[in-house]
N, C-alpha and C positions, 0 to 999 in steps of 0.2 A: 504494500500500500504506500500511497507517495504520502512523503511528511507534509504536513504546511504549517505555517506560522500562526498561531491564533491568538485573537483578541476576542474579549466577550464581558458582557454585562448584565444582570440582571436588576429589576426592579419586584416590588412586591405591587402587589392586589390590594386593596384600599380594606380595611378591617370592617365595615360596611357592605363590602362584597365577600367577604368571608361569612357575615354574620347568616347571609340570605342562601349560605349555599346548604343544603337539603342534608339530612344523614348521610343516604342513602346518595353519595355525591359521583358514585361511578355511574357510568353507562354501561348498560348490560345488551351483551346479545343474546337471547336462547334460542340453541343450536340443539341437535340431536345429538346424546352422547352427554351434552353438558352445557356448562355457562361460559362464555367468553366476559370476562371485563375491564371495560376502556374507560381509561384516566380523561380528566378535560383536554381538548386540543390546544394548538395555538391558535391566534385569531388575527387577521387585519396583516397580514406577510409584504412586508417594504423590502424593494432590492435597489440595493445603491452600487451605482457599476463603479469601476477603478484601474487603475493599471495594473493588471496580473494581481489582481485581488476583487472580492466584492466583499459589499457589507448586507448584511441580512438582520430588520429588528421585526418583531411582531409582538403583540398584546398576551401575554400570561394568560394561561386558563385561571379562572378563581381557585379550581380545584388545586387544596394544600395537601393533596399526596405527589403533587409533580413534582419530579426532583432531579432531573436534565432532561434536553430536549437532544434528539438524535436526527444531524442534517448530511442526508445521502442527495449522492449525483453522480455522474458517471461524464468520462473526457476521452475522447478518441478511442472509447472503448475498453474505458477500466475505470471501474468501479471504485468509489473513496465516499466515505465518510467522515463525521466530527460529533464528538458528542460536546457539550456544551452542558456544566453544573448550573444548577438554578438556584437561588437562594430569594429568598421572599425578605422585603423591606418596604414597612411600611408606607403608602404615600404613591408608591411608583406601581406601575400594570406594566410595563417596555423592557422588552429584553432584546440584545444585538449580541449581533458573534461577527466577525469579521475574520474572513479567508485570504491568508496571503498564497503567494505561489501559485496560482493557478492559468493555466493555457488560455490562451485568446480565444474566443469565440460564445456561441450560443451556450445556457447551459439551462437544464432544470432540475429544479432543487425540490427535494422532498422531507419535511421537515414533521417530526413525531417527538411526542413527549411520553416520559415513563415513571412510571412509581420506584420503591427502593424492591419491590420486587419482581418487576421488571414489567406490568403490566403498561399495555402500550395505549396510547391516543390514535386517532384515526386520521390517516396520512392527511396533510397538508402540502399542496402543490404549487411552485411558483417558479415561471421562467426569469432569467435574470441574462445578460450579455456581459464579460471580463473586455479589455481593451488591451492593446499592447503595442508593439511594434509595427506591424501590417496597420496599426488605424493611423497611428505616426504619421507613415509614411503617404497616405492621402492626405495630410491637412498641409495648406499650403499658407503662407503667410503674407497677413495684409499687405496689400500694392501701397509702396513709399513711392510719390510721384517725384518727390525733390526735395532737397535740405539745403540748406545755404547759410556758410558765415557771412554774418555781416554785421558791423559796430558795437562787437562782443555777445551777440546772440547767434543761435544757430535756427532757424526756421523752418519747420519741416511742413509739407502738404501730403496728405493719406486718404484714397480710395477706401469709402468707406466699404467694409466686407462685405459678400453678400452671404456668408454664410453667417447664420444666426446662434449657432452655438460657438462662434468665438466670441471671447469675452473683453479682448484688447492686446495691446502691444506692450512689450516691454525693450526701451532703448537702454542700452549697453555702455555706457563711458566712462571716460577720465574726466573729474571737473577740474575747476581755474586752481584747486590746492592740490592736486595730483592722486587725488584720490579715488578709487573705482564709485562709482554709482549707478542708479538707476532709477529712471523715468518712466511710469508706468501711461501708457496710452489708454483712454477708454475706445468701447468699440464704436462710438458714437461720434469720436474728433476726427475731423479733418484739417485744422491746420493747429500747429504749436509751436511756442518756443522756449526753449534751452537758454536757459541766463549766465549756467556756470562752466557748459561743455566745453575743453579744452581740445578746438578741433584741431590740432595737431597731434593728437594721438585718435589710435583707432575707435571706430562708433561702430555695434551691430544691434542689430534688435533681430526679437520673435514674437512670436503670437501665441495667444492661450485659449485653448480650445478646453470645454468640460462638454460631452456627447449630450447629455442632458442635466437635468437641473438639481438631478439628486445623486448627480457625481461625486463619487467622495476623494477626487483626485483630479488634478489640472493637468492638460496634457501640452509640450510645448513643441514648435516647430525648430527646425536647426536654427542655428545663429545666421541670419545674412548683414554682409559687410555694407556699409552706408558711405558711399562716395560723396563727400563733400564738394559741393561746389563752394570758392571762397569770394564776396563780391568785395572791393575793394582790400587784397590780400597785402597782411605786412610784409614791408619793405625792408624790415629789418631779418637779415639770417643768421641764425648763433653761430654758426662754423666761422665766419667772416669778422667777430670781432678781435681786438688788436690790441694788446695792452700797452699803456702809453705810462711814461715810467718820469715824473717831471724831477721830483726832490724824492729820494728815498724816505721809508719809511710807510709809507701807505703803499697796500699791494691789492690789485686786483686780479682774480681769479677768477675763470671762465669754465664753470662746471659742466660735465657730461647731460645732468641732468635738466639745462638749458638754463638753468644758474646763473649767476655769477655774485661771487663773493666781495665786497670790500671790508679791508680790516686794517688796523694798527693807527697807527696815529705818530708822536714824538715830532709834529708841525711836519710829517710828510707832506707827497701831494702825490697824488697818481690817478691812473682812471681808463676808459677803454672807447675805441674809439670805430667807426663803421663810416663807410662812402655809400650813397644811396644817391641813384637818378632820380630827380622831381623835375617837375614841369612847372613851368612859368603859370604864375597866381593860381594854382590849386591850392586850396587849404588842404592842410595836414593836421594829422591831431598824432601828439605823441603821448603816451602815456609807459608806467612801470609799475608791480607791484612793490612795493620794499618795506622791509623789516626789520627790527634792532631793538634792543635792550635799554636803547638812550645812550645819547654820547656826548661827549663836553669839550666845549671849543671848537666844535665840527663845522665846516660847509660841507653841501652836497650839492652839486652842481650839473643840469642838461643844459647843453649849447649845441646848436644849428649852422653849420657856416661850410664858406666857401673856402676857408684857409684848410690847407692841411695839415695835420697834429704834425710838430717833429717833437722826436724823445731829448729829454730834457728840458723841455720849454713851458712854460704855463701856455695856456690855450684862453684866450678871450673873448670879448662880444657879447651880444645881448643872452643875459639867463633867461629859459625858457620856461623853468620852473626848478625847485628844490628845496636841500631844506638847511636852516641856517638856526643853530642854539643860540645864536645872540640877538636873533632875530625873535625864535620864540617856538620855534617844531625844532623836532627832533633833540631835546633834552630827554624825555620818558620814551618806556617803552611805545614801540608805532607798530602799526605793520594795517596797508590799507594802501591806496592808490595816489600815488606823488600828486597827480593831478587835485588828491583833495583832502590832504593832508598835509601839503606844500605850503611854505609861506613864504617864499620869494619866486619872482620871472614872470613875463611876459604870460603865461598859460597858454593854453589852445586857441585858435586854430594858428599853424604857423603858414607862410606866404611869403613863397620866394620870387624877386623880379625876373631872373632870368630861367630858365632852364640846362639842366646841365644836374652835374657832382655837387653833392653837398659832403658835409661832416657830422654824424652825429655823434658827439662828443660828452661823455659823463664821466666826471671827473670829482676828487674827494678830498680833503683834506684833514688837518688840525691836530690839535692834542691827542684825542679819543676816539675812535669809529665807536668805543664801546666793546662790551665783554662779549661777542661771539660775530662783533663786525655788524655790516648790512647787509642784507642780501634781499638780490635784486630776481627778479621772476616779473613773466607774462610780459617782455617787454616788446610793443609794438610800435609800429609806426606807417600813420594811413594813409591814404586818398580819404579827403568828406565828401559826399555828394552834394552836388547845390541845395538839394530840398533836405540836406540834413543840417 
């Protein structure tokens, strides 16, 4: 006989439905020869389908000589059962048994209760369907018409399903702190958007299908990949930056994980430095995340220009934005977006006369970066649209 995993519960009969039930509480049949006697049956048999399991509850007989209920079925031609102990508890009439391990397909189930001496109830009959791999592999998932970065959101538009027992989508990412997440779609949206997805790493989503409504298990479709489209994409690429080394003592570090570190102080200066094509009066918007412990006697400095960094040299012109302890940011701990956290520079949008190379240039100094430096993440730099 094949093993399976089992789960099960009983409830009791209300003491009100015991009071009503008769002495003489079995059912009898007279036969020739002698007396056959049947214990109460079950009543009212719910079948909850599942993946290579079902769930099976039905209503207790009143009758208090029933003491397990015995559930036969048969698969590809072999026979299995389960017996299920029953315990009576005030208040409850519901008993379930749940069958793990079982084959995909049609099954029916025949379900009998017994006394402690073995006298049986008169079968109960209930077809029920298991799910598995072969249902899997029909379910197909919701049509993604299109996703799009754009001005730190990601957009997406979805074909609503037409089939009615999926229940939604679930998208697959990294957000803007590098951590996995997930965005749950109803089956009902057709367009959304993504505030924290970090589309430089990969997006997939699936779909969640339940066959019917008394499923006691979600089924989901494989992972499909999400090709971003990006509408005005950053101009800035991490492989490309350069560290610019003016007074020792400040060092910047350009991490794998698209990072970059500033740390030490002792009236250093240093910083790192990128060439980027703009077009003549486009607005740009630059922005960075950065973060620190608080530092003392610090500048932190973005600049824009047409000069090019050499090492050793301070680098001048207009501040774009940053953060200055005498100014009054970046004394306490920060961590949140230079653009609004910043207390010095010009801010957004930036507008260049000519077209051609620029410099984007960030650069650091003073006493203290502070106890574990700054560190800099999500750092972009865009095309605005006129209507933005």
């Amino acid at each position: 006989m094949k093993l399976h995993s089992i789960k099960y519960a009983i409830g009791a009969v209300l003491v009100t439905m015991l009071a009503c039930t008769k002495m003489d509480h079995h059912y009898r049949d007279f036969l020739t020869g002698g007396e056959i006697t049947y214990v109460g049956r079950v009543d009212s048999i719910q079948v909850y389908p599942g993946h290579n399991r079902i769930k099976l509850s039905w209503k207790v007989s009143p009758d208090p000589a029933v003491r397990y209920a015995m559930i036969y079925w048969s698969y590809q031609g072999t026979n299995d059962s389960l017996k299920v102990p029953l315990e009576y508890h005030e208040g409850v009439d519901t008993a379930f048994a749940v069958i793990e391990n079982l084959g995909e397909g049609d099954y029916v189930f025949n379900v009998r209760t017994f006394d402690d001496l073995g006298h049986g109830s008169v079968n109960v009959e209930k077809s029920g369907k298991v799910y598995g791999d072969e249902y899997i592999g029909y379910l197909d998932p919701t049509a993604l018409v299109s996703a799009a970065y754009k001005d730190g959101e990601v957009q997406m538009r979805w074909l609503l399903n037409p089939d009615t027992t999926a229940i939604g989508s679930e998208v697959h990412y990294t957000n803007t702190d590098g951590d996995p997440a997930v965005y749950f779609v109803g089956p009902d949206v057709e367009e959304l958007v993504i505030s924290d997805l970090d589309y430089t790493q990969p997006t997939q989503y699936q779909t969640l299908y339940r066959p019917n409504t008394l499923a006691i298990d979600t089924f989901y479709t494989a992972l499909q990949s999400i090709d971003m489209e990006i509408a005005n994409p950053n101009l800035l690429d991490h492989s490309q930056w350069q560290v610019l080394t003016i007074v020792p003592g400040v060092t910047f570090d350009v991490q794998e994980d698209q990072s970059i570190l500033a740390s030490g102080g002792s009236n250093g200066h240093g910083g790192v430095f990128q060439a980027i094509e703009v077009e003549a009066n486009q607005p740009y918007n630059f922005d960075v995340t950065v973060s620190g412990n608080g530092a003392i006697d610090t500048w932190f400095e973005v600049y824009a220009g047409t000069a090019v960094p050499q090492q050793g040299q301070d680098y001048g012109g207009t501040i774009r934005m940053g953060l200055n302890t005498w100014t009054g940011c970046g004394k306490t701990p920060f961590n949140g977006q230079l653009s609004a956290i910043g207390c010095v520079g010009n801010g957004n949008p930036i507008v260049f006369p000519e077209s051609g190379t620029v410099y984007l240039v960030i650069k650091s100094g003073g006493n203290s970066l502070g106890n574990g430096g700054i560190t800099l993440r999500n750092l972009e730099f865009r095309a605005v649209n006129a209507a933005d």
